[in-house]
PAZAZA-194881 format. One line per 2 residues: their letters; for each residue x, y, z of C-alpha. Coordinates in steps of 0.2 Angstrom, whole numbers, plus 5000, padded with zeros to 4 digits. Layout:
<rs>
A) X Y Z; ...
</rs>
This chain:
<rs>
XX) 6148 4678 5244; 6160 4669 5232
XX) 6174 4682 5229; 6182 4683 5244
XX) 6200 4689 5244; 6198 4688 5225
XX) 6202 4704 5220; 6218 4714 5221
XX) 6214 4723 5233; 6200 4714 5239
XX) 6186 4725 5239; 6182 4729 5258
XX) 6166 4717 5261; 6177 4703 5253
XX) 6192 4705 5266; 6194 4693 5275
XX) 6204 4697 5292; 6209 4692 5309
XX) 6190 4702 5316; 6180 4689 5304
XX) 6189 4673 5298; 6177 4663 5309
XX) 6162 4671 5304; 6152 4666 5291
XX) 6153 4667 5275; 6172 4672 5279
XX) 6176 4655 5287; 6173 4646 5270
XX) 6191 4655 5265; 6198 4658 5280
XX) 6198 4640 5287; 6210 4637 5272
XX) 6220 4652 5274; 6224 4652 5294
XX) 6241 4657 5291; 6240 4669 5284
XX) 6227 4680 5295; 6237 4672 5313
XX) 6255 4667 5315; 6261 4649 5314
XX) 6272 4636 5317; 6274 4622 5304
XX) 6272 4603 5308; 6285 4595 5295
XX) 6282 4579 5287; 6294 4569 5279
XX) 6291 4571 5261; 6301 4555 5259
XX) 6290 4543 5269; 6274 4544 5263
XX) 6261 4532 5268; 6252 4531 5253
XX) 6230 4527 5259; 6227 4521 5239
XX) 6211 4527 5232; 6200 4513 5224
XX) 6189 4510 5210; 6172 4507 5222
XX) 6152 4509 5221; 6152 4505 5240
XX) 6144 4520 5245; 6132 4522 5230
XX) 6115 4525 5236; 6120 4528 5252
XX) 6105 4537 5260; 6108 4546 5275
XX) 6089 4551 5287; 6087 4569 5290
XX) 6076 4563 5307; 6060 4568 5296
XX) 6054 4554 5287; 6065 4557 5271
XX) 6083 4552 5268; 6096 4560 5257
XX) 6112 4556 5249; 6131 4561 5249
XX) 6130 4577 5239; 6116 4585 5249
XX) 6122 4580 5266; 6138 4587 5262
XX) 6129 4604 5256; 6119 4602 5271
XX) 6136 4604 5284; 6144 4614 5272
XX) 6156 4600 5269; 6173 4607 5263
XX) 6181 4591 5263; 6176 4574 5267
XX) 6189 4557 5266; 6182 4538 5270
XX) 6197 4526 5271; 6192 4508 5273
XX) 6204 4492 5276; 6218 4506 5273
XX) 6211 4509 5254; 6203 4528 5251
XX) 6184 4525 5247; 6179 4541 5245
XX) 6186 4559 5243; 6176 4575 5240
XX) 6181 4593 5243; 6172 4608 5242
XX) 6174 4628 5243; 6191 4630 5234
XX) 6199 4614 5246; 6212 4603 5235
XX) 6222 4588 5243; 6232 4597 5247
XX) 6226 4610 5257; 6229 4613 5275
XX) 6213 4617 5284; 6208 4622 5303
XX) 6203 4606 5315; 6196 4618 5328
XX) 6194 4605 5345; 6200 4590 5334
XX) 6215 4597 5339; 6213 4593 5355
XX) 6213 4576 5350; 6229 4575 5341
XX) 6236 4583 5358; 6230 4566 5368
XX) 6239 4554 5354; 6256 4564 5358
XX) 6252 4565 5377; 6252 4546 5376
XX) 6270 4546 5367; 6277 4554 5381
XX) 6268 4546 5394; 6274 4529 5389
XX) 6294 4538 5387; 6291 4543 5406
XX) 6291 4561 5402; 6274 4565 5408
XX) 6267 4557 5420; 6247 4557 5421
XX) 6240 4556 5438; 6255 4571 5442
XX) 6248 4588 5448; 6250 4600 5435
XX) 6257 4611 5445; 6272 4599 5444
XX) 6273 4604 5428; 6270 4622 5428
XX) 6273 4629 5445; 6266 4647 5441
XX) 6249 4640 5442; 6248 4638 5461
XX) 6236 4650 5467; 6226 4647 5452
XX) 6210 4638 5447; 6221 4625 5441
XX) 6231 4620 5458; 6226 4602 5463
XX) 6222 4597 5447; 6229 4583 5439
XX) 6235 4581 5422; 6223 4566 5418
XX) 6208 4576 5424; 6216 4591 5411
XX) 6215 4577 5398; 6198 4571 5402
XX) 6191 4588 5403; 6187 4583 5422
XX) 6193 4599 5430; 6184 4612 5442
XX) 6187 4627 5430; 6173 4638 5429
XX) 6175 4649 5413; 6160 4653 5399
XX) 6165 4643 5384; 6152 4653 5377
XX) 6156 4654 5356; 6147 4668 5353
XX) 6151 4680 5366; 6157 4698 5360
XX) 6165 4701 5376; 6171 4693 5395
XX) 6183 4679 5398; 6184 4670 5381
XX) 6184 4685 5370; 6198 4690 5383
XX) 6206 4672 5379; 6205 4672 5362
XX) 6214 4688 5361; 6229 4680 5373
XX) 6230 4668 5358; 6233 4679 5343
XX) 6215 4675 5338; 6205 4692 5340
XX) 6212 4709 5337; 6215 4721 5349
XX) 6205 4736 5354; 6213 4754 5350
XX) 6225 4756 5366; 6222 4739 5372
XX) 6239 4730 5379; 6245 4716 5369
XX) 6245 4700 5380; 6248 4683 5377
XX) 6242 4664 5382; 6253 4659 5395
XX) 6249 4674 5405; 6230 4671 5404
XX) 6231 4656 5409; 6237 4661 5426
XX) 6225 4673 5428; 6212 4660 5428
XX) 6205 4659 5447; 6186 4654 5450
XX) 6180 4635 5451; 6165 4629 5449
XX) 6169 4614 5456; 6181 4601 5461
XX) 6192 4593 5451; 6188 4577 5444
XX) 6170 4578 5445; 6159 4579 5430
XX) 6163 4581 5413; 6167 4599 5411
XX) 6171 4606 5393; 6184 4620 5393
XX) 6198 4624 5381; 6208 4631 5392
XX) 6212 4615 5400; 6220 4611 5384
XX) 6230 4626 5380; 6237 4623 5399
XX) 6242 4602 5393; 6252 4611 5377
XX) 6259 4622 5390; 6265 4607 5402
XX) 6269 4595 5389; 6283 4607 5383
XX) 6288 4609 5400; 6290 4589 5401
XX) 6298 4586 5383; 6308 4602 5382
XX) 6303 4606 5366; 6291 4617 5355
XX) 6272 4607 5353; 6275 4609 5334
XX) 6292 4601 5333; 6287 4588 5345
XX) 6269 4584 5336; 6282 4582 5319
XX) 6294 4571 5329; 6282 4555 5336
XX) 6267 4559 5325; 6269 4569 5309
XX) 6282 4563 5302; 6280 4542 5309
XX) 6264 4544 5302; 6271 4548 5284
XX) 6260 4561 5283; 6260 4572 5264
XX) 6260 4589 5270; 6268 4599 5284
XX) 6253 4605 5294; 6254 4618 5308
XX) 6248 4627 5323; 6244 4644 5326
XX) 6254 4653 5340; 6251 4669 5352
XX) 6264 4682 5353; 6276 4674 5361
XX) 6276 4659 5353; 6266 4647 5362
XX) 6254 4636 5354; 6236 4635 5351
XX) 6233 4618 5356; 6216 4617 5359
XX) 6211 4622 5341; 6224 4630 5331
XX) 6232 4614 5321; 6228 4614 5305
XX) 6231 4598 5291; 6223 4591 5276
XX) 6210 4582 5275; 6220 4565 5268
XX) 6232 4567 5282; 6217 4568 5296
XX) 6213 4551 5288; 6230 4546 5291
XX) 6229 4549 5310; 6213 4540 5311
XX) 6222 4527 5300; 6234 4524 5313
XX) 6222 4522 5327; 6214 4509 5316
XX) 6229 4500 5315; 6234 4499 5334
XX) 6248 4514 5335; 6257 4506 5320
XX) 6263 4509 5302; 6268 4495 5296
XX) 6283 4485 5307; 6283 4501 5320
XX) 6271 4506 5333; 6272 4524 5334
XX) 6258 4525 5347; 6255 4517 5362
XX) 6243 4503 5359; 6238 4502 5378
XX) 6235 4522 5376; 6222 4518 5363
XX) 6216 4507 5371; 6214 4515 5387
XX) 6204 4529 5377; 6191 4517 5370
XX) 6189 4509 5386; 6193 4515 5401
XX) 6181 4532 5402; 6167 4537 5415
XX) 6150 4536 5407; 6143 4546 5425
XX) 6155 4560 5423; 6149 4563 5402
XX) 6131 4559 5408; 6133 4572 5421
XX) 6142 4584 5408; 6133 4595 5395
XX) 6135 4590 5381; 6126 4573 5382
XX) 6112 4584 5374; 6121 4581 5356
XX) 6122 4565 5357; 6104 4558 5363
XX) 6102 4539 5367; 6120 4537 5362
XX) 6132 4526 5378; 6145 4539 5378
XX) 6161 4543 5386; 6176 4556 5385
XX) 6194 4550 5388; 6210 4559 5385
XX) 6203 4571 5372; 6193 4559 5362
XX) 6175 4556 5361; 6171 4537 5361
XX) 6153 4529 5357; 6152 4514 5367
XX) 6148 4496 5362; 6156 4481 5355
XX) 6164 4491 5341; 6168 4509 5348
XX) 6168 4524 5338; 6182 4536 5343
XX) 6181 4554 5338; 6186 4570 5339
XX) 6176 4584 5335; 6178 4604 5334
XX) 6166 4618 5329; 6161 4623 5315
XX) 6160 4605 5308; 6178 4597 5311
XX) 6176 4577 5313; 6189 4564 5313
XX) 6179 4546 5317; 6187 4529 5318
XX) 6180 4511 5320; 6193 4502 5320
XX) 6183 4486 5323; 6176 4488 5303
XX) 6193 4497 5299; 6183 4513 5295
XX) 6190 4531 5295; 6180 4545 5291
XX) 6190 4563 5288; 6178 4578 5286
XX) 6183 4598 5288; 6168 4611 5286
XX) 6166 4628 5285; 6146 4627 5295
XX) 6138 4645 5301; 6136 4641 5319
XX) 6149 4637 5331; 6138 4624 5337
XX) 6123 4616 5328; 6115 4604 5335
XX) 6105 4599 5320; 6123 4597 5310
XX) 6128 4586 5324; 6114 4576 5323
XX) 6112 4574 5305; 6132 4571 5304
XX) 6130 4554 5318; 6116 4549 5307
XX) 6128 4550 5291; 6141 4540 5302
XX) 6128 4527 5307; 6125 4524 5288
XX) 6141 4523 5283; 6145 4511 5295
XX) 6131 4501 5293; 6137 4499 5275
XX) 6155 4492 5280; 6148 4480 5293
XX) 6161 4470 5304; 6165 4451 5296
</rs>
């Protein structure tokens, strides 16, 4: 379908609306529109203090072929058909040596990082951690007393931002009902049913009771933990997420574009996937951790954070979690919201369905920025091919 909300009206099987904007082919519009199917909260940049990522005449990735993992190879245009690639950014030594956008995306248009927000979450969490604001090895409950009782007490906040928790909850994308339809409604990001009470994020997350486990054992992917950190890291700072993300990130970072977040209906934000940037600015970020933290004469990031996240995670608690499975023969490990790839030049990444990547190898000063608009939540085979595109791009930018 190519004629969504094209029309005025848009003809009823083009609509796209809060029921379908994640489902296919609806996503390919509605990652690009979130704001205006779910309420926001801007992310403002500094339209002043841009930090300009320069693009440059290059044939460095001509040729490039990428395997499929059966006997054949293919290049940049068919991968990015392949994971319905809406944008995709390659920054190298801080010059731009590649830019592609797909489906209606421009420069400058803001589109939906799903879990890569997560990541931008551990960068701020670092900010305050090194101000004394939050402290990571404090209970959450410190933080956010109404959660004693809960599924959460006993936890600490660096087992929240390692996804190292006991929470038992089905983060199950595809489910039509139970907890995470449930959750996604507390976030603004289902409709109700007729008659159904409104409720709202904070309050589910207190509601959350069962373990599966203790904390601090195994990797143990669930969202929730996430939401919970946004909840304690405004506790800590005092301030809205979306005006403290703007304060030590966006706007340091001289990002191009306000960004934003969605919010539930009370205002509180969606931290473990509702940010949503451009593609240039996500190269930005990864920019930054390239650089050590800082932009020119200011570190804005905590280099011993960074390197902490690059370093410092337990391989036996991702090799004990599920999601090993993507990532086959790959030395893995998951620290403060970031995946990293282990070996003498590490690759950092975040990653959220649907196709959201943000990969850094700051050893061959590599970014690579890519926002999709894939079918299936999770696809292993698009995971896959897009670890085999990385491996070729960095292959072609070895380290001098």
């Amino acid at each position: 379908m190519t004629d969504l909300m094209e029309t005025f009206p848009p003809r009823p099987e083009a609509q796209v609306t809060l029921a379908n904007w994640r489902q296919s082919p609806f996503n390919r519009w509605g990652f690009q529109h979130v704001r205006e199917i779910v309420p926001s909260a801007d992310i403002a940049c500094d339209p002043d203090d841009l930090w300009r990522l320069p693009p440059i005449a290059s044939d460095s990735l001509d040729g490039l072929a990428i395997d499929t993992g059966q006997e054949a190879t293919i290049g940049l245009e068919a991968f990015s058909a392949a994971t319905a690639t809406d944008a995709l950014v390659i920054v190298h030594q801080g010059r731009t040596v590649f830019e592609h956008y797909a489906n209606g995306m421009t420069r400058g248009t803001p589109h939906i990082l799903m879990s890569v927000s997560k990541s931008i979450l551990g960068l701020v969490a670092g900010v305050l951690a090194q101000q004394g604001r939050l402290e990571p090895d404090r209970a959450a409950a410190h933080y956010v007393p109404e959660l004693k009782g809960g599924a959460f007490e006993g936890a600490t906040v660096r087992q929240l931002l390692d996804m190292r928790s006991g929470l038992a909850f089905d983060e199950d994308y595809l489910a039509t009902g139970g907890p995470i339809v449930a959750y996604r409604k507390s976030t603004n990001w289902n409709p109700l049913a007729p008659g159904e009470t409104a409720t709202d994020l904070r309050s589910f997350l207190t509601t959350l009771t069962d373990r599966q486990g203790p904390h601090g054992g195994a990797f143990n992917y669930v969202s929730p933990c996430t939401d919970l950190l946004g909840w304690i890291i405004e506790r800590a700072a005092g301030r809205r997420f979306a005006d403290l993300v703007s304060d030590v990130l966006w706007r340091p970072l001289g990002a191009a574009t306000n960004g934003y977040i969605t919010v539930d209906r009370l205002g509180a934000p969606r931290c473990a996937g509702g940010i949503c940037v451009t593609a240039m600015d996500l190269a930005r970020v990864g920019q930054l951790l390239v650089e050590g933290g800082r932009r020119g004469g200011k570190q804005i990031l905590p280099a011993e954070w960074l390197t902490d996240i690059a370093t410092a995670g337990d391989p036996a608690a991702w090799d004990a979690g599920p999601f090993g499975a993507y990532y086959p023969g790959r030395p893995m490990h998951y620290r403060t919201k970031w995946y990293i790839e282990r070996g003498p030049s590490p690759l950092v990444f975040g990653m959220g369905i649907h196709g959201q990547n943000l990969f850094v190898d700051r050893g061959r000063q590599l970014v690579i920025a890519k926002l999709s608009s894939q079918v299936l939540p999770i696809d292993p085979d698009a995971i896959a091919l897009t670890s085999r595109f990385v491996d070729a791009v960095r292959a072609r930018f070895t380290i001098a």
